[in-house]
C-alpha positions in Angstrom: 25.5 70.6 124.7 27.6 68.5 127.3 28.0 70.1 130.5 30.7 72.1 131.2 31.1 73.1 127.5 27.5 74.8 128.6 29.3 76.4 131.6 32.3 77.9 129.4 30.2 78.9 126.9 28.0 81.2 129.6 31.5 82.1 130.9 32.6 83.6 127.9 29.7 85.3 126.9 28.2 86.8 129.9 25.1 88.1 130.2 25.5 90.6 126.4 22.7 89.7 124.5 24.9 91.0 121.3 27.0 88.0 122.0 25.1 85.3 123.0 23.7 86.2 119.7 26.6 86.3 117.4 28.3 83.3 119.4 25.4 81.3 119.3 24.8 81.4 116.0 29.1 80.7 115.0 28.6 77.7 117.5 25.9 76.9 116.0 27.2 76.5 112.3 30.7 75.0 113.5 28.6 72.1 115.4 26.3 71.3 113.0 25.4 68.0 112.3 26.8 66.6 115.1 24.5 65.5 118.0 26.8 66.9 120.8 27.9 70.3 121.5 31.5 69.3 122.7 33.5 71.7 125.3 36.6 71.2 122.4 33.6 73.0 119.9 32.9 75.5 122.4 36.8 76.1 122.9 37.6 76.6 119.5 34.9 78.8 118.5 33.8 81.1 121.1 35.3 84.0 122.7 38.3 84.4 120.1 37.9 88.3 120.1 39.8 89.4 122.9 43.8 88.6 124.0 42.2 88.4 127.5 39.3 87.9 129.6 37.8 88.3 133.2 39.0 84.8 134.8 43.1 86.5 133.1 42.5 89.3 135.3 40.9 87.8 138.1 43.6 85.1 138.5 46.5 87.5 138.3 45.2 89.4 140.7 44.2 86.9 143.5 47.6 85.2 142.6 49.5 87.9 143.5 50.6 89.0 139.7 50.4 92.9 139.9 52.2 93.6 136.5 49.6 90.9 134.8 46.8 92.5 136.6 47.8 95.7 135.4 48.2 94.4 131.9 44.9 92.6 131.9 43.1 95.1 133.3 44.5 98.0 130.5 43.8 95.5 127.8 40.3 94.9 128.5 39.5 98.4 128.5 41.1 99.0 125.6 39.1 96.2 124.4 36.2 97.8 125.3 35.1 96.0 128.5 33.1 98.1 131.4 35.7 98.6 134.3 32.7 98.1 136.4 31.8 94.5 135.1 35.5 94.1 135.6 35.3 94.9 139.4 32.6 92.9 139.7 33.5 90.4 138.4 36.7 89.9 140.8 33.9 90.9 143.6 32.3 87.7 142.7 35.3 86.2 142.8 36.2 86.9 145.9 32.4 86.0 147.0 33.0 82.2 145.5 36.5 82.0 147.1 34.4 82.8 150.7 32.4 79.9 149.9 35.1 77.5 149.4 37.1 78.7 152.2 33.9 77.9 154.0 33.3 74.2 153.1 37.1 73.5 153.2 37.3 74.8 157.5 34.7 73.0 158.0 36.3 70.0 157.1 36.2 69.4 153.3 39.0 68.8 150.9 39.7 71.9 148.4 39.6 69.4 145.3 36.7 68.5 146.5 34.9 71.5 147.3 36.0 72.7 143.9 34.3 69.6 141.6 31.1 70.3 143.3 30.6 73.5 143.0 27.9 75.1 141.1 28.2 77.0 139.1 30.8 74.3 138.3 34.7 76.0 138.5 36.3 75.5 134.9 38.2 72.3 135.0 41.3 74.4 133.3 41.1 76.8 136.0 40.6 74.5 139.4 44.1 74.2 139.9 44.7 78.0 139.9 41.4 78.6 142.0 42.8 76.2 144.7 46.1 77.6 144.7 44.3 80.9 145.4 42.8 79.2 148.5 46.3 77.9 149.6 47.0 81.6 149.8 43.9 83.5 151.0 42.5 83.4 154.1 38.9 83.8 155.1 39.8 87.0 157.0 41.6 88.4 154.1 38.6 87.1 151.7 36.4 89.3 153.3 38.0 92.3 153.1 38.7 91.6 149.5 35.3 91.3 148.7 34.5 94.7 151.0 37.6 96.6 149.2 36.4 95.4 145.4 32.1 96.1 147.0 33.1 99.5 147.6 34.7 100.4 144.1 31.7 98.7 142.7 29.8 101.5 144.8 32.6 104.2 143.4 31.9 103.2 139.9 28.3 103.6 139.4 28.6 107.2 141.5 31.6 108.7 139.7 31.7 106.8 136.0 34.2 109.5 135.0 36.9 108.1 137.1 35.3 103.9 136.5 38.9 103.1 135.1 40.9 104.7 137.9 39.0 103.2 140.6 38.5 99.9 138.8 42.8 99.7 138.4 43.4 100.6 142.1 40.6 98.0 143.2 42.1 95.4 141.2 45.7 96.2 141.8 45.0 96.5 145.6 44.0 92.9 145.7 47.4 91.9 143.8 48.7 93.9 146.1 47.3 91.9 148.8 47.8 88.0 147.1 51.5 89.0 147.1 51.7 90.2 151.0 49.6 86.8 151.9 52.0 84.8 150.1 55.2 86.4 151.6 53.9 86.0 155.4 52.7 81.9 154.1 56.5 82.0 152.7 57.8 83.1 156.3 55.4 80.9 158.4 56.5 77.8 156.2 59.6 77.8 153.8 59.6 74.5 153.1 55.4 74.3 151.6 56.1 77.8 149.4 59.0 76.0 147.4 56.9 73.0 146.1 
């Protein structure tokens, strides 16, 4: 299995052993015969089920998107996803982002910082990670990662209330992308209409 295909296919399974299983073994049959697992094989086999996944929500909500957060958010728990592994998810996130912001003040080029990463960043989704970075500051990273830590914490003390707190985590952090981008809009006019 080439590369990235390997990385997306771990990306939309996760760590459910139920669906490694069941996508494994649908891979499995759709490739067979050839030598290579292809990333187009992996694409058009695996992680059908749902109208939306993590990286939907994720990138809504540190691109500012509050209404697509929302959205996401309500149809993956309708879907049956854990609001939890939803949270954490945009924790990690917002973890990664701190990483990149990292390497790119101390002197490295986002495109740059973004091919090398490992785990490797989707090649469909590196132009909406760096335009994430455009936005967020390490400042602001931090206290994402704090706010979307804490719900985390909420969560697993209070799992009656996992979908309230996971919605006003997630929603704060749109919340947050949008305010970011509007003082980036005031500071430079010119850089927030290209």
């Amino acid at each position: 299995i080439e590369n990235e295909a390997k990385a997306l296919f771990m990306e939309l399974v996760g760590s459910s052993g139920g669906l490694l299983l069941r996508e494994t073994e649908k891979l499995s049959a759709y490739a067979m015969g050839q030598g290579v697992v292809t990333l187009a094989d992996v694409a058009a086999v695996c992680g059908n089920g749902a109208e939306a996944d993590s990286d939907d929500l994720v990138d809504a909500a540190f691109g500012g998107d509050v209404i697509e957060t929302d959205r996401f958010f309500q149809l993956l728990i309708q879907s049956g996803s854990d609001a939890g592994r939803l949270v954490s998810s945009a924790h990690m996130h917002a973890l990664r982002l701190q990483d990149f912001r990292l390497a790119i003040e101390r002197g490295g080029r986002a495109d740059h910082v973004l091919k090398s990463a490992r785990p490797p960043v989707f090649f469909k989704r590196q132009r909406i990670v760096q335009s994430q970075l455009n936005v967020w500051t390490l400042a602001a990273l931090l206290s994402a990662a704090s706010t979307l830590a804490g719900a985390v914490l909420q969560i697993r003390q209070t799992a009656i209330l996992a979908e309230s707190i996971g919605s006003r985590a997630v929603l704060t952090i749109a919340r947050n992308a949008r305010a970011l981008m509007a003082e980036d809009a005031r500071r430079d006019p010119v850089r927030s209409l290209r």
